[in-house]
N, C-alpha and C positions, 0 to 999 in steps of 0.2 A: 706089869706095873699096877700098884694096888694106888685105888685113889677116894679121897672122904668125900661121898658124897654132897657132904654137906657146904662142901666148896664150889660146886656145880648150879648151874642157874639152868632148871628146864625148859625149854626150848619149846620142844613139842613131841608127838608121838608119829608112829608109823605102823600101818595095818595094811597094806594094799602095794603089792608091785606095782610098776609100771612098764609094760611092755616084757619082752623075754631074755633082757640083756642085760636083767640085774638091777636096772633103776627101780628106785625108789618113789612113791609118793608119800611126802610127807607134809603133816599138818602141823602147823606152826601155833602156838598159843599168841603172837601176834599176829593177829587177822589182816596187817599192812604188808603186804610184804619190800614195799620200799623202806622199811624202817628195820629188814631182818639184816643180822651183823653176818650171817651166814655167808661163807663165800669159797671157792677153791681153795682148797689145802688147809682148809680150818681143820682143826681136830674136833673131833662125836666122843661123846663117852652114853654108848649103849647099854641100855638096862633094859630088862623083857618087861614088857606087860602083860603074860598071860602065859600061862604053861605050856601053850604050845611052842613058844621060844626056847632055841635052844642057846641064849643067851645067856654066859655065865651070869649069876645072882650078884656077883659085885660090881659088874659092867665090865663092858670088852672098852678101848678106844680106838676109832675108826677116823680116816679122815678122809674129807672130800675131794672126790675127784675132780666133780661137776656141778653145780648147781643152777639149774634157771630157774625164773620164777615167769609165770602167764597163768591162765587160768588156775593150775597146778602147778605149786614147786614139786620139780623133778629133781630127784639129785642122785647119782653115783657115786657110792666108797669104791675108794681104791679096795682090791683086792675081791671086790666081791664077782663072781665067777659069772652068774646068770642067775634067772629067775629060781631055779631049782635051789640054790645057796641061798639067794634069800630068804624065802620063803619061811626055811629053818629056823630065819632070825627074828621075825614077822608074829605076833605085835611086841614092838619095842616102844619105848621112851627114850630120848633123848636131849641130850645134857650139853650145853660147854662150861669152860671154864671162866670164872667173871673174869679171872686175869687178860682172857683173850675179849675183852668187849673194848668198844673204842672210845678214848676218852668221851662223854657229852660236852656238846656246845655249852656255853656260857650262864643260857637263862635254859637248859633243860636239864631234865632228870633219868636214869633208870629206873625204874620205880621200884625193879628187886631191891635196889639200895637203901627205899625206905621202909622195909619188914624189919618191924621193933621198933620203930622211931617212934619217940614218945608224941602223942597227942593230944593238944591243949586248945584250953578256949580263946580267944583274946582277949581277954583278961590275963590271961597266964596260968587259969587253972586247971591241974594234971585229968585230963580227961582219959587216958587209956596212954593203946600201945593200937597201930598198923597192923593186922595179923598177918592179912594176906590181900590181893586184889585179882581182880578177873576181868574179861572183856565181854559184854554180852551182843557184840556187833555193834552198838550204838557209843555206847563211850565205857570205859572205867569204871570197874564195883570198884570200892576200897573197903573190903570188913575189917573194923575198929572193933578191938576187946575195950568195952570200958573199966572203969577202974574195981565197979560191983560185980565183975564178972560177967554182965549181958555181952553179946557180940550184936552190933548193928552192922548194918551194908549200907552205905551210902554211894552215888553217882561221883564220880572226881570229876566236881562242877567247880569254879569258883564259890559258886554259892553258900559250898557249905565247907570249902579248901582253900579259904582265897589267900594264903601264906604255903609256902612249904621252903622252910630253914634249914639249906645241907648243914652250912657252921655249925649252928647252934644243934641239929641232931633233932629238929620237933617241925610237925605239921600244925597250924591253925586251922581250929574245924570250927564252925557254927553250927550248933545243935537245932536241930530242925524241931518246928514246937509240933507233938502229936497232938492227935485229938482221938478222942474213944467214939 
C-alpha cells in the first residue's frame, strides 16, 4: 500500500527499544500524553530516520497492539517479533492519518489544521501565513512567514493570537513592538 506522505500528520519518532519483547519507546511531539489520539489498533505509517533503519523509504504501516502511557509511552506493533526485529526498524518517525484523528470539541483546535492559514492583524491586514509550530515544554512556538518573506516565532499566547477563525480560514496576531 503506497501512501502520500503529505496526507500524514507526525506524531513522533522512535530510537530506543523497550525491554526484549519488541516494545517500543516512543517519543511523542505532544509532550501531554493525555491529549495523544494514539490508541490500540490505530494504524503507524513508519518512515526511517536514519540509515540504520531498515525501514522501507516510502514507509511500511504498522499498527498498535498496545499502547500505555506513564513515565514512558510504551507501545507494541502487531507483528513485531522481539527486540532483535526491532531494532532493524529503529530510528524511525511516525505518522497517522489526520482522517483517523477525532473530531475536536467545540471551542478547540488541531493546530496541524492551521499550517497555511493566512495571518492577519485586527484590523484585517494580510500579515503572512502559519508555517509550522512546536512545543518547547512550556507552551506553543507558532513560526509565522510574514508577507516580506522574514519568518518570526512567537508563543501561542492570547497575547499575541487572541482570534483563531476555523470558518473564515485566518489567525489574528498582534505584532509585538521590537525595540533594538
Amino acid at each position: 500500500m503506497k501512501v502520500d506522505k503529505e496526507s500524514l500528520v507526525r506524531i513522533g519518532f522512535a530510537a530506543h527499544p523497550h525491554g526484549i519483547k519488541g516494545e517500543v519507546e516512543l517519543r511523542l511531539l505532544n509532550t501531554n500524553p493525555e491529549e495523544s489520539i494514539l490508541d490500540d489498533g490505530m494504524k503507524l505509517w513508519l518512515f526511517p530516520s536514519g540509515e540504520k533503519s531498515k525501514i522501507k523509504k516510502e514507509g511500511e504501516q504498522w499498527t498498535i497492539a498496545k499502547v500505555s502511557f506513564g513515565n514512558k509511552v510504551i507501545c507494541k506493533l502487531e507483528g513485531m517479533k522481539d527486540r532483535t526485529h526491532l531494532e532493524t526498524l529503529l530510528p524511525f518517525e511516525f505518522y497517522v492519518d489526520r482522517e483517523d484523528f477525532p473530531e475536536p470539541e467545540d471551542d478547540q483546535v488541531y493546530l496541524v489544521d492551521l499550517i497555511d492559514m493566512r495571518v492577519e492583524s485586527p484590523e484585517g491586514v494580510e500579515l503572512g501565513k502559519l508555517e509550522s509550530f512546536s512545543d518547547n515544554g512550556m507552551q506553543y512556538l507558532f513560526d509565522i512567514r510574514l508577507v516580506n518573506g522574514e519568518l518570526i516565532t512567537l508563543p501561542y499566547v492570547d497575547q499575541f493570537f487572541p482570534e483563531i477563525n476555523t470558518e473564515e480560514e485566518k489567525i489574528i496576531m498582534v505584532l509585538p513592538e521590537f525595540t533594538e
